[in-house]
HTML snippet that shows the backbone in 3Dmol.js (N, CA, C, O; Angstrom):
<script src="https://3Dmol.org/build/3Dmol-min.js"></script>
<div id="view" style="width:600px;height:400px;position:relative"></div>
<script>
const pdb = `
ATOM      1  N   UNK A   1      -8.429  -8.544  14.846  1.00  0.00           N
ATOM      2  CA  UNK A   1      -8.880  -7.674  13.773  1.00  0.00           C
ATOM      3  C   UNK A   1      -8.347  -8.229  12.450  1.00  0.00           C
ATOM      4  O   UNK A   1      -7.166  -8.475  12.205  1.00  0.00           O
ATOM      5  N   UNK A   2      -9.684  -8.436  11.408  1.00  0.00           N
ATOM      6  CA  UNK A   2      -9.095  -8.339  10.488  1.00  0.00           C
ATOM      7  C   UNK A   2      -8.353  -7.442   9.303  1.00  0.00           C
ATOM      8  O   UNK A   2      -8.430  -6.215   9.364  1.00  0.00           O
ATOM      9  N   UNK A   3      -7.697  -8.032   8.320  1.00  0.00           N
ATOM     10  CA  UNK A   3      -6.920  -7.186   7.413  1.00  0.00           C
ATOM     11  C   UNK A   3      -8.181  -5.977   6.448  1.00  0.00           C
ATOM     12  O   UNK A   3      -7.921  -4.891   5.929  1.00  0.00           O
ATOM     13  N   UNK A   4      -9.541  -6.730   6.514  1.00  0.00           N
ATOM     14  CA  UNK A   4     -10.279  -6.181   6.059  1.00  0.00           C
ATOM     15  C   UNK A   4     -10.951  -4.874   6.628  1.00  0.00           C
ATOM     16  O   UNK A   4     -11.360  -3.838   6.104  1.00  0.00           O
ATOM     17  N   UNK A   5     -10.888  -5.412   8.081  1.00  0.00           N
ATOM     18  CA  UNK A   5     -11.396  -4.085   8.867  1.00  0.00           C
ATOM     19  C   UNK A   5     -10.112  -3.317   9.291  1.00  0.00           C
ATOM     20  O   UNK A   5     -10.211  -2.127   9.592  1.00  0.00           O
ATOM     21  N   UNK A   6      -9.081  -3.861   9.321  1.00  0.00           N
ATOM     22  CA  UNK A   6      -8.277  -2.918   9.280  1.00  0.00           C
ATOM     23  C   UNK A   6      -8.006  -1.606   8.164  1.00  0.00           C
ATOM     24  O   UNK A   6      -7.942  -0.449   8.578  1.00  0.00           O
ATOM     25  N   UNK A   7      -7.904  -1.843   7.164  1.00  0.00           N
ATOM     26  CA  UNK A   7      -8.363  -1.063   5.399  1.00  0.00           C
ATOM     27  C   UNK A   7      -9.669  -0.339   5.699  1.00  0.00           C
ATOM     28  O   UNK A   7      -9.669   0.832   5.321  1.00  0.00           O
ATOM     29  N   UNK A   8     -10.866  -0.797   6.336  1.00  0.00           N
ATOM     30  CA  UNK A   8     -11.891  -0.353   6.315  1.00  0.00           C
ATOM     31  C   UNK A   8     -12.167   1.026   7.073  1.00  0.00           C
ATOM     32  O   UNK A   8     -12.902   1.985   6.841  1.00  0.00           O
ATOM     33  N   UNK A   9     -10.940   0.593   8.431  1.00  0.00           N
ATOM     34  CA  UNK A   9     -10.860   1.746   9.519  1.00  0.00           C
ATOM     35  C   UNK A   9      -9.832   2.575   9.275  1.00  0.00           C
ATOM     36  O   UNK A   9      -9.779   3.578   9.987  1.00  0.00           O
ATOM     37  N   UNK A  10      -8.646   2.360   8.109  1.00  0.00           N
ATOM     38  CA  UNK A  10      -7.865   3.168   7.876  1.00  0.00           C
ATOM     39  C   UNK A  10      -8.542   4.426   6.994  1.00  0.00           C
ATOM     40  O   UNK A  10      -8.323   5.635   7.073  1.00  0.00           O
ATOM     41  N   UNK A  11      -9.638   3.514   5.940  1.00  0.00           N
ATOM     42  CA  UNK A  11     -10.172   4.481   5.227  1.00  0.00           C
ATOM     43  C   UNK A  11     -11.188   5.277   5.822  1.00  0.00           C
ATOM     44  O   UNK A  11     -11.919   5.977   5.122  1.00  0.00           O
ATOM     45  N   UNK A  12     -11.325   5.211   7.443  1.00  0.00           N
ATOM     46  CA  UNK A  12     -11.995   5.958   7.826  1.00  0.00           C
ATOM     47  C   UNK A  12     -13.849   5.802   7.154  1.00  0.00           C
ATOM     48  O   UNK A  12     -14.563   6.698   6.703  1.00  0.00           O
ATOM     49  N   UNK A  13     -14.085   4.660   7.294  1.00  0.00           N
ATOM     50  CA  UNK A  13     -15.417   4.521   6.257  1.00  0.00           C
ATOM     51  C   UNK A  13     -15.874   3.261   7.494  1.00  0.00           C
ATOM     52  O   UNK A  13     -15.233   2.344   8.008  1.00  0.00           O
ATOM     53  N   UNK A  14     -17.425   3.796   7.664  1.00  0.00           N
ATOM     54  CA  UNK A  14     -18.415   2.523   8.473  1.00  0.00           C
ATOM     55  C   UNK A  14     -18.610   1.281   7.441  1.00  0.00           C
ATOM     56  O   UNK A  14     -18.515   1.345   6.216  1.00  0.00           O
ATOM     57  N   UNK A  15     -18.901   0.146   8.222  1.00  0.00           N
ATOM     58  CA  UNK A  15     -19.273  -0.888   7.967  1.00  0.00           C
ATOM     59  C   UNK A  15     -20.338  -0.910   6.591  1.00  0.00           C
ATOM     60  O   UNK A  15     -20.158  -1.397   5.475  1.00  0.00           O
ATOM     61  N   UNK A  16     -21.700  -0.056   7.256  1.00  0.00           N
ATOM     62  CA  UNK A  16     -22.961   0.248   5.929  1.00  0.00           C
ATOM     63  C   UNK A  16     -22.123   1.093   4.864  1.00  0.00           C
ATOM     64  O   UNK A  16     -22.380   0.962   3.668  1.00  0.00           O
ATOM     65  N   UNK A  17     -21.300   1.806   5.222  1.00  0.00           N
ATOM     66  CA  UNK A  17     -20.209   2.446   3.641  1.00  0.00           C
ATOM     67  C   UNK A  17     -19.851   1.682   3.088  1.00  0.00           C
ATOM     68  O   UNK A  17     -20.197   1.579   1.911  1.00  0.00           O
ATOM     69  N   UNK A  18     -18.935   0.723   3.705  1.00  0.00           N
ATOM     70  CA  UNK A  18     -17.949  -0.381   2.689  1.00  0.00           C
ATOM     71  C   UNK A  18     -19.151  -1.207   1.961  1.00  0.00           C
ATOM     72  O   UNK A  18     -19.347  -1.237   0.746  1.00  0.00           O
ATOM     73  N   UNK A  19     -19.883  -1.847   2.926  1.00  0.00           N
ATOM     74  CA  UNK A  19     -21.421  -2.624   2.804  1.00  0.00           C
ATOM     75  C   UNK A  19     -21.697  -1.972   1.278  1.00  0.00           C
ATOM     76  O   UNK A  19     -21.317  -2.470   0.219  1.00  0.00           O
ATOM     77  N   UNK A  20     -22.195  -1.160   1.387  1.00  0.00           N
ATOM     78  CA  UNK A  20     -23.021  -0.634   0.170  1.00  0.00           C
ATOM     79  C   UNK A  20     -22.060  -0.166  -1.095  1.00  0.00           C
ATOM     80  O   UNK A  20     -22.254  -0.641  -2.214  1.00  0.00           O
ATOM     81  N   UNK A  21     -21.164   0.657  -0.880  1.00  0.00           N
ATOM     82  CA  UNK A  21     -20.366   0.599  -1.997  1.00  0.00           C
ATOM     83  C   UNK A  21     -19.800  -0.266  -2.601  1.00  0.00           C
ATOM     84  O   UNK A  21     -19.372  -0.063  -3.737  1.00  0.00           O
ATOM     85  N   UNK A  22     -19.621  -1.883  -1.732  1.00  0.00           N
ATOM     86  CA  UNK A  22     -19.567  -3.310  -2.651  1.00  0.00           C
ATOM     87  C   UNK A  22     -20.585  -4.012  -3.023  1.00  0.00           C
ATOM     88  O   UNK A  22     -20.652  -5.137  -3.518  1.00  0.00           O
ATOM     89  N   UNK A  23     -21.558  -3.073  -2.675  1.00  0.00           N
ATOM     90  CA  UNK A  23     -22.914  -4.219  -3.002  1.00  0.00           C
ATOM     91  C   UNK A  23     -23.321  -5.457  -2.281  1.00  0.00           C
ATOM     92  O   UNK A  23     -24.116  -6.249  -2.787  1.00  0.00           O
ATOM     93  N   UNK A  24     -22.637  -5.687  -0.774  1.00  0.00           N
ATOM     94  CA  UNK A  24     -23.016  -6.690   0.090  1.00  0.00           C
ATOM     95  C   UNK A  24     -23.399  -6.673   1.198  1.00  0.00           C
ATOM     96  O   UNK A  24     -22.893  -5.844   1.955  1.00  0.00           O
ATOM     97  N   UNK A  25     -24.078  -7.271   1.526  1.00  0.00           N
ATOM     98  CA  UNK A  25     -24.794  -6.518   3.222  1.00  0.00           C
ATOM     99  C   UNK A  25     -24.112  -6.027   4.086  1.00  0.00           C
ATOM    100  O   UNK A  25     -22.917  -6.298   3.966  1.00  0.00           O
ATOM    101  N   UNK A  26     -24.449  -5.229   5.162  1.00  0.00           N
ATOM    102  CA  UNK A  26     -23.574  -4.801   6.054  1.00  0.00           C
ATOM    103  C   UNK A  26     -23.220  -5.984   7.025  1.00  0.00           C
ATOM    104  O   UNK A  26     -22.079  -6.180   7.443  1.00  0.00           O
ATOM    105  N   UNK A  27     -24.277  -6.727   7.332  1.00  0.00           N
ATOM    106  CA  UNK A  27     -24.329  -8.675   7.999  1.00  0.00           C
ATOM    107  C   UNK A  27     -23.106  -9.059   7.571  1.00  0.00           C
ATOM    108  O   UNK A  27     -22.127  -9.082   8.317  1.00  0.00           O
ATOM    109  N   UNK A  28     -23.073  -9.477   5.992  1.00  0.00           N
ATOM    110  CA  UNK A  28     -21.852 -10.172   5.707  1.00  0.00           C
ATOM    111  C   UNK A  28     -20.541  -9.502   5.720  1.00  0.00           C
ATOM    112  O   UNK A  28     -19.498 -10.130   5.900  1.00  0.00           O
ATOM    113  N   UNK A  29     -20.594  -8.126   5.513  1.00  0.00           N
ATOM    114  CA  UNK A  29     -19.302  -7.691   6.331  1.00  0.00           C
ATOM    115  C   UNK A  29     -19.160  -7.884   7.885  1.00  0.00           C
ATOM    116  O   UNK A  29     -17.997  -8.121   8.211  1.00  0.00           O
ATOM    117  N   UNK A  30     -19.703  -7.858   8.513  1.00  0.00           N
ATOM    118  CA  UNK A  30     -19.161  -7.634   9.961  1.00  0.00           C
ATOM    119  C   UNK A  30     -18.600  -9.437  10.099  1.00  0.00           C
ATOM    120  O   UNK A  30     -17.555  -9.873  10.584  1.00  0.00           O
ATOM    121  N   UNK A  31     -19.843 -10.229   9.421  1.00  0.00           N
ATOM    122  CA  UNK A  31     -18.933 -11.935   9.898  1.00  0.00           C
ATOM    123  C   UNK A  31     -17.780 -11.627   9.515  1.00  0.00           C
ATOM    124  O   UNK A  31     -16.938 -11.590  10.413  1.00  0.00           O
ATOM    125  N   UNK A  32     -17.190 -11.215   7.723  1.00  0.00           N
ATOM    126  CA  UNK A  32     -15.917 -11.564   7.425  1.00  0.00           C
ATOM    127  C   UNK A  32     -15.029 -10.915   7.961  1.00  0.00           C
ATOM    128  O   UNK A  32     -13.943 -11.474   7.814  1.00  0.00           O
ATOM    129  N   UNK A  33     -14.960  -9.739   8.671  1.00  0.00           N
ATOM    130  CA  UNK A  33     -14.619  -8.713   9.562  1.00  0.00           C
ATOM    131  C   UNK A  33     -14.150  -9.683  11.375  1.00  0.00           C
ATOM    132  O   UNK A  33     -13.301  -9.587  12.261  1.00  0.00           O
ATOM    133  N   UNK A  34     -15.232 -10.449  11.076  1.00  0.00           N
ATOM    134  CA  UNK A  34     -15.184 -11.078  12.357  1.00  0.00           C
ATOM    135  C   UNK A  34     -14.438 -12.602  12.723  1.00  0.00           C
ATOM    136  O   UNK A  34     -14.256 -13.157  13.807  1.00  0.00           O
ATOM    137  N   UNK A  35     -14.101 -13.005  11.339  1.00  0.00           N
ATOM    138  CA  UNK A  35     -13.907 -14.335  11.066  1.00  0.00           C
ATOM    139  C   UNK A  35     -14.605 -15.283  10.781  1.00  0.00           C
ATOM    140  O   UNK A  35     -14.146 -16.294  10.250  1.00  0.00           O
ATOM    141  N   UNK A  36     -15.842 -15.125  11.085  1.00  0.00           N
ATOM    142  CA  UNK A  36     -17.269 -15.767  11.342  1.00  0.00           C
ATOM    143  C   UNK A  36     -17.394 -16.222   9.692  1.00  0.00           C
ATOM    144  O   UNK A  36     -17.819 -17.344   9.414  1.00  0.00           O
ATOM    145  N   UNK A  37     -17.006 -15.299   8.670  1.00  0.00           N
ATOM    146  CA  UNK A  37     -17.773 -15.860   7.349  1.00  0.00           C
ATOM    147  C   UNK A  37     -16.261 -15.961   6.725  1.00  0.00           C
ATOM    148  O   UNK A  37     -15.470 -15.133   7.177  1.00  0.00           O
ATOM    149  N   UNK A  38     -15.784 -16.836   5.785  1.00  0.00           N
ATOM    150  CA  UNK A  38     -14.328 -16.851   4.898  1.00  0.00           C
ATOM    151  C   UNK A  38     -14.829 -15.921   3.825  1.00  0.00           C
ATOM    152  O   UNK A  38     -15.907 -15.902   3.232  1.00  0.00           O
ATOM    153  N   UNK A  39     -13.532 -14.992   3.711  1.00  0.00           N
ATOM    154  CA  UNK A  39     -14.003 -14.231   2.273  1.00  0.00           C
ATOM    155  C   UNK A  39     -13.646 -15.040   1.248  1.00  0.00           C
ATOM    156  O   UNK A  39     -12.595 -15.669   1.127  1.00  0.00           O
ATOM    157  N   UNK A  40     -14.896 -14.976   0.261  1.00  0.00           N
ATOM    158  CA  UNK A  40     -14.625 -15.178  -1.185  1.00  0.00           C
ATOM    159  C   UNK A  40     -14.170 -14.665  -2.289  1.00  0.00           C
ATOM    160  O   UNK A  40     -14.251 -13.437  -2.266  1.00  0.00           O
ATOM    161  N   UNK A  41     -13.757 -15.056  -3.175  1.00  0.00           N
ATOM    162  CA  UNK A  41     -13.041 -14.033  -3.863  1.00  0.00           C
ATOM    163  C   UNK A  41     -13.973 -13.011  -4.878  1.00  0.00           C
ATOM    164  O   UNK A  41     -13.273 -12.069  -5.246  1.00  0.00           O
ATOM    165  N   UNK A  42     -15.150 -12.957  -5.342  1.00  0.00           N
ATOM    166  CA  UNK A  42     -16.154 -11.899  -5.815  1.00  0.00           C
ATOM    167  C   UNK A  42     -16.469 -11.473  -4.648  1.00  0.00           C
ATOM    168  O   UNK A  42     -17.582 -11.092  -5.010  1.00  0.00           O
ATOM    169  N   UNK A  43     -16.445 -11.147  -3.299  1.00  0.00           N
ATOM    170  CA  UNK A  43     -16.364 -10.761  -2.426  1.00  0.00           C
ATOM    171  C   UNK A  43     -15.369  -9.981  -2.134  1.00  0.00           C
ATOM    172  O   UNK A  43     -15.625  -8.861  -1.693  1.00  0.00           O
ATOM    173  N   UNK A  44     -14.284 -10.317  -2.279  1.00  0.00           N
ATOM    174  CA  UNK A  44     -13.063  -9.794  -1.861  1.00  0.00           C
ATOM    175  C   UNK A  44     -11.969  -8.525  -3.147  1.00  0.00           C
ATOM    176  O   UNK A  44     -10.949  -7.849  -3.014  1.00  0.00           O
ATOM    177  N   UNK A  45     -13.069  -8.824  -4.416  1.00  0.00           N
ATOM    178  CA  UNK A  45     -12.427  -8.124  -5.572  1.00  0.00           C
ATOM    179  C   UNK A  45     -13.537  -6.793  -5.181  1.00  0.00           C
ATOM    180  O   UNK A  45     -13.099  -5.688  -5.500  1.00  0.00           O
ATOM    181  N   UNK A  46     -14.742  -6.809  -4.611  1.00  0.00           N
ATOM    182  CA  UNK A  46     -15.741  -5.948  -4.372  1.00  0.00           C
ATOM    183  C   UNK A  46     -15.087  -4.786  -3.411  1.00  0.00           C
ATOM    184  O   UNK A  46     -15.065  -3.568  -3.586  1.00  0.00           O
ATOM    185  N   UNK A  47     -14.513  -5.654  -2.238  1.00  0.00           N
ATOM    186  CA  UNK A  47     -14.216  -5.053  -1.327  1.00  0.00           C
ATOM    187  C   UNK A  47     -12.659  -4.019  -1.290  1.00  0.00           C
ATOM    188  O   UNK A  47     -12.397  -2.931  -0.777  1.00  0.00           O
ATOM    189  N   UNK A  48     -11.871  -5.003  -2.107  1.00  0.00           N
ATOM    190  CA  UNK A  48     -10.715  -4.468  -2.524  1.00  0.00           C
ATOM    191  C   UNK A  48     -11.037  -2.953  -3.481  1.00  0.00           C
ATOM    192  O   UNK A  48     -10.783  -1.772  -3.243  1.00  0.00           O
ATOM    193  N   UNK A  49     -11.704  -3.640  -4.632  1.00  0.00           N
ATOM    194  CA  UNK A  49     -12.241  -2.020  -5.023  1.00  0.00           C
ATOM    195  C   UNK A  49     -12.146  -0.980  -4.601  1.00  0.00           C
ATOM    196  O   UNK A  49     -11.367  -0.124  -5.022  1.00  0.00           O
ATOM    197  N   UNK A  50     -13.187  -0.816  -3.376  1.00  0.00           N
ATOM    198  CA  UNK A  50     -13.550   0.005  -2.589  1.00  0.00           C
ATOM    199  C   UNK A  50     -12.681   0.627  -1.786  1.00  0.00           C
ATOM    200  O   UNK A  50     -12.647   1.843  -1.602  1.00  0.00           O
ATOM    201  N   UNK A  51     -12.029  -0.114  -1.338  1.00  0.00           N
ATOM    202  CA  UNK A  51     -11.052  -0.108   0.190  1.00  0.00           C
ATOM    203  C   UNK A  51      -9.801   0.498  -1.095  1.00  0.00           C
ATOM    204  O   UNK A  51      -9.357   1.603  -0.783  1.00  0.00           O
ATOM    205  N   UNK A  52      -9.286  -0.009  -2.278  1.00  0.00           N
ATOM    206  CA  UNK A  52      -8.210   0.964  -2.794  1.00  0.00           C
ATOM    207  C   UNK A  52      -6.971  -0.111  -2.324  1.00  0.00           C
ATOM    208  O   UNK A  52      -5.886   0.392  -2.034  1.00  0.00           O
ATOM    209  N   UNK A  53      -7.111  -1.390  -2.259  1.00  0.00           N
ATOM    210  CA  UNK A  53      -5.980  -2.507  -2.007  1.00  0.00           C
ATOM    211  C   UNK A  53      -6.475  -3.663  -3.482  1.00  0.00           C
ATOM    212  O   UNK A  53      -7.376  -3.766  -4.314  1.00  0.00           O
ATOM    213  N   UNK A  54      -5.308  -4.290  -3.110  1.00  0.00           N
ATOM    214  CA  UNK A  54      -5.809  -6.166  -4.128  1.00  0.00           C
ATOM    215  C   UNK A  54      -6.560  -6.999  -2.870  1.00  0.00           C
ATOM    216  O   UNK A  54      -6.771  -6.929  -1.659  1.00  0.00           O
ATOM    217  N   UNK A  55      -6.799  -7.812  -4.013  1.00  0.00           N
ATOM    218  CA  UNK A  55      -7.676  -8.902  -3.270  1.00  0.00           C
ATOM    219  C   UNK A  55      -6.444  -9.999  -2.463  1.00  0.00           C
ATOM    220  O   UNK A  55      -6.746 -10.997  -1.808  1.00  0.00           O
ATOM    221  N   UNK A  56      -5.170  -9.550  -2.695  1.00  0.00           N
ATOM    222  CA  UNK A  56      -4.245 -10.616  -1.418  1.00  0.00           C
ATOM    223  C   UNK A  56      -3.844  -9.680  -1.014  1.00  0.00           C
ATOM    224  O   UNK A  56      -2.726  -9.937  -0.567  1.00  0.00           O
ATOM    225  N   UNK A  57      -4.078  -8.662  -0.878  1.00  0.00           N
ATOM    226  CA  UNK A  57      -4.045  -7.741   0.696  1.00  0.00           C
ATOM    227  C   UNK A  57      -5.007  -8.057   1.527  1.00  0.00           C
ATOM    228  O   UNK A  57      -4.729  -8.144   2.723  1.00  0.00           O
ATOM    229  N   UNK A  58      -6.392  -8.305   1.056  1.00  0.00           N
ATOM    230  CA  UNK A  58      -7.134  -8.647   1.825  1.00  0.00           C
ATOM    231  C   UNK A  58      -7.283 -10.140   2.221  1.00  0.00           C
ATOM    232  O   UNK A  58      -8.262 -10.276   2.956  1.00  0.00           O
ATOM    233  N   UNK A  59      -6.609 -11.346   1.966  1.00  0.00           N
ATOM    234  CA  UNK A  59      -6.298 -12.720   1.665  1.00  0.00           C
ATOM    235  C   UNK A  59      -5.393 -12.499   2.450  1.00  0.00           C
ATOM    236  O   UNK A  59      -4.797 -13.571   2.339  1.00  0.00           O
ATOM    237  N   UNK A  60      -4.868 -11.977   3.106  1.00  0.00           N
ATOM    238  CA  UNK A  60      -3.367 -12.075   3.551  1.00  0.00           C
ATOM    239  C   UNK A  60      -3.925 -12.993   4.856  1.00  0.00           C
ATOM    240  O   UNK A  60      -3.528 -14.158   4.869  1.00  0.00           O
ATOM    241  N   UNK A  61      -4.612 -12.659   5.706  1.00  0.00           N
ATOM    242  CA  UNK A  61      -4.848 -12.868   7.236  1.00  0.00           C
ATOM    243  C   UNK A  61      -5.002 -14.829   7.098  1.00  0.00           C
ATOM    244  O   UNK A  61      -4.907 -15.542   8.096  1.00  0.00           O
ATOM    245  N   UNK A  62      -5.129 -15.122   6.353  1.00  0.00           N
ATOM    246  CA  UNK A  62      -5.222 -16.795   6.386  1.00  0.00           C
ATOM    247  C   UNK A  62      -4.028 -17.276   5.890  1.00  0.00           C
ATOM    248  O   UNK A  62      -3.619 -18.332   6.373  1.00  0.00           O
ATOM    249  N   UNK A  63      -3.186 -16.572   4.774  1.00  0.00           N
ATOM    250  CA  UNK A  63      -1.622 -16.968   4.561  1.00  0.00           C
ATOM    251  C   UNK A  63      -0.718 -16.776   5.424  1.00  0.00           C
ATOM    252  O   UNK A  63       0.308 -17.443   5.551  1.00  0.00           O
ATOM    253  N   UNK A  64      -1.105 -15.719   6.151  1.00  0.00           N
ATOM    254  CA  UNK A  64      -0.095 -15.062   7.336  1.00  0.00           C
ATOM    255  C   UNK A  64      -0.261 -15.646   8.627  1.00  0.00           C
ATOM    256  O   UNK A  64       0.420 -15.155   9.528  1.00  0.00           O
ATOM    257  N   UNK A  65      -1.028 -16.597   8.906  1.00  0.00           N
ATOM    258  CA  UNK A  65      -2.087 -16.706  10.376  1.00  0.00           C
ATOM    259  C   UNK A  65      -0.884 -17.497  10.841  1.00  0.00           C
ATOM    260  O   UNK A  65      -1.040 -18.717  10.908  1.00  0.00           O
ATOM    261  N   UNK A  66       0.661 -16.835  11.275  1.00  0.00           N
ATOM    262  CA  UNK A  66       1.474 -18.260  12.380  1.00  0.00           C
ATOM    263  C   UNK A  66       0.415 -19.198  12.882  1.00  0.00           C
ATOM    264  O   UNK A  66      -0.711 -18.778  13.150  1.00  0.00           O
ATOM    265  N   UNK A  67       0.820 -20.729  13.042  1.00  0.00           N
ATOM    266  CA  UNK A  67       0.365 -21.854  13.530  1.00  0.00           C
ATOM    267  C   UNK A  67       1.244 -22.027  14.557  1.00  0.00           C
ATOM    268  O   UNK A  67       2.189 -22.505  13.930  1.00  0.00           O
ATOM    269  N   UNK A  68       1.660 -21.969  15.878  1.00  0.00           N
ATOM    270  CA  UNK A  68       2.352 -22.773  16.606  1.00  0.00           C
ATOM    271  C   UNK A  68       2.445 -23.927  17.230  1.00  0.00           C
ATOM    272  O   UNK A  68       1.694 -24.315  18.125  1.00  0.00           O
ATOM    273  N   UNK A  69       3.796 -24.768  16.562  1.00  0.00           N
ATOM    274  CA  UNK A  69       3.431 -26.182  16.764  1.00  0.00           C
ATOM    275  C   UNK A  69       3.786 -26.296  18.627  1.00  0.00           C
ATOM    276  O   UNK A  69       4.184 -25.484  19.462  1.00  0.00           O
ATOM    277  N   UNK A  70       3.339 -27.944  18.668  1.00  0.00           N
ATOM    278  CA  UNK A  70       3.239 -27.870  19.920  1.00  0.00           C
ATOM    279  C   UNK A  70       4.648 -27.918  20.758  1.00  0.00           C
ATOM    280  O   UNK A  70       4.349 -28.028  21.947  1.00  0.00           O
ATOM    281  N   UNK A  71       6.089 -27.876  20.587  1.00  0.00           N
ATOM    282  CA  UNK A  71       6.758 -27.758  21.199  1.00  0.00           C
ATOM    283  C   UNK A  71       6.663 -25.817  21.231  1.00  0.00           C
ATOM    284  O   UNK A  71       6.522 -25.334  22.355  1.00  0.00           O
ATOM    285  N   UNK A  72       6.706 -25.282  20.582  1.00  0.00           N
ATOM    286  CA  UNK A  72       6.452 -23.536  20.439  1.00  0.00           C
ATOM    287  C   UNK A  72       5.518 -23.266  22.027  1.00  0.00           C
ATOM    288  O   UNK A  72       5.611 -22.489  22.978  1.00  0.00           O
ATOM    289  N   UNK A  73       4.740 -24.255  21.679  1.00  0.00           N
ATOM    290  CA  UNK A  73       3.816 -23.678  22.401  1.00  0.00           C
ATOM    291  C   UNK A  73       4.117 -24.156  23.830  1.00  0.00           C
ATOM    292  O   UNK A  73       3.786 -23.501  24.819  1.00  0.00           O
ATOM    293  N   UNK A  74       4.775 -25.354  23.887  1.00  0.00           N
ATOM    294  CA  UNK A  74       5.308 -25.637  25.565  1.00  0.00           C
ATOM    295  C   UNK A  74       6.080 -24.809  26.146  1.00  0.00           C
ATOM    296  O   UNK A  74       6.050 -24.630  27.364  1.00  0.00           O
ATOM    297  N   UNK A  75       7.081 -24.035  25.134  1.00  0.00           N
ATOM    298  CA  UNK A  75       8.206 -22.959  25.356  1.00  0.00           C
ATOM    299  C   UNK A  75       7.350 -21.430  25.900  1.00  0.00           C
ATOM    300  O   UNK A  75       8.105 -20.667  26.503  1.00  0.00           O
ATOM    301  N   UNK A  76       6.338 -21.086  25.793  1.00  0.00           N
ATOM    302  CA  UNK A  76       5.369 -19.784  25.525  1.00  0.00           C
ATOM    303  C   UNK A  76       5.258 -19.824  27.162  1.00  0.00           C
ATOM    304  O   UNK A  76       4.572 -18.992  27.755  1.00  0.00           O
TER     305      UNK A  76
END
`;
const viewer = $3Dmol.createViewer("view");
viewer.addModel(pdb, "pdb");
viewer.setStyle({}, {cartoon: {color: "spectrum"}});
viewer.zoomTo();
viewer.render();
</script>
C-alpha cells in the first residue's frame, strides 16, 4: 500500500472522490496507488490538496523504500 492510498483511506474518501476533486482520472489514481504509474509532482500537489498532507508526505514511499543489500538478505 501506498502512502497515497493510505491518506486516501484514512480520509475515508473513494478512489472517483480523490479522482475528481484533483482533477485526474480515477485510472491514474489507482496505477499511482498501485505503483504502476510514479507520481509527479502537479500530480502530487493536486492530491496533497485534497488528502490535507504535503507533497513529501506523499513522496515519502520512494525515499523510505529500505533496499536490502545482498548480505541482509542472505541473513533473512
Amino acid at each position: 500500500m501506498t502512502l497515497v492510498q493510505a491518506k486516501r483511506e484514512a480520509a475515508k474518501l473513494s478512489q472517483n472522490e480523490v479522482a475528481s476533486r484533483a482533477n485526474i482520472s480515477q485510472t491514474k489514481l489507482s496505477k499511482i496507488e498501485h505503483g504502476k504509474l510514479k507520481l509527479k509532482l502537479t500530480d502530487a500537489k493536486r492530491l496533497a490538496r485534497v488528502l490535507g498532507c504535503t507533497t513529501d508526505d506523499l513522496q515519502a514511499d520512494e525515499a523510505l523504500t529500505p533496499v536490502a543489500t545482498p548480505e541482509e538478505d542472505a541473513y533473512a
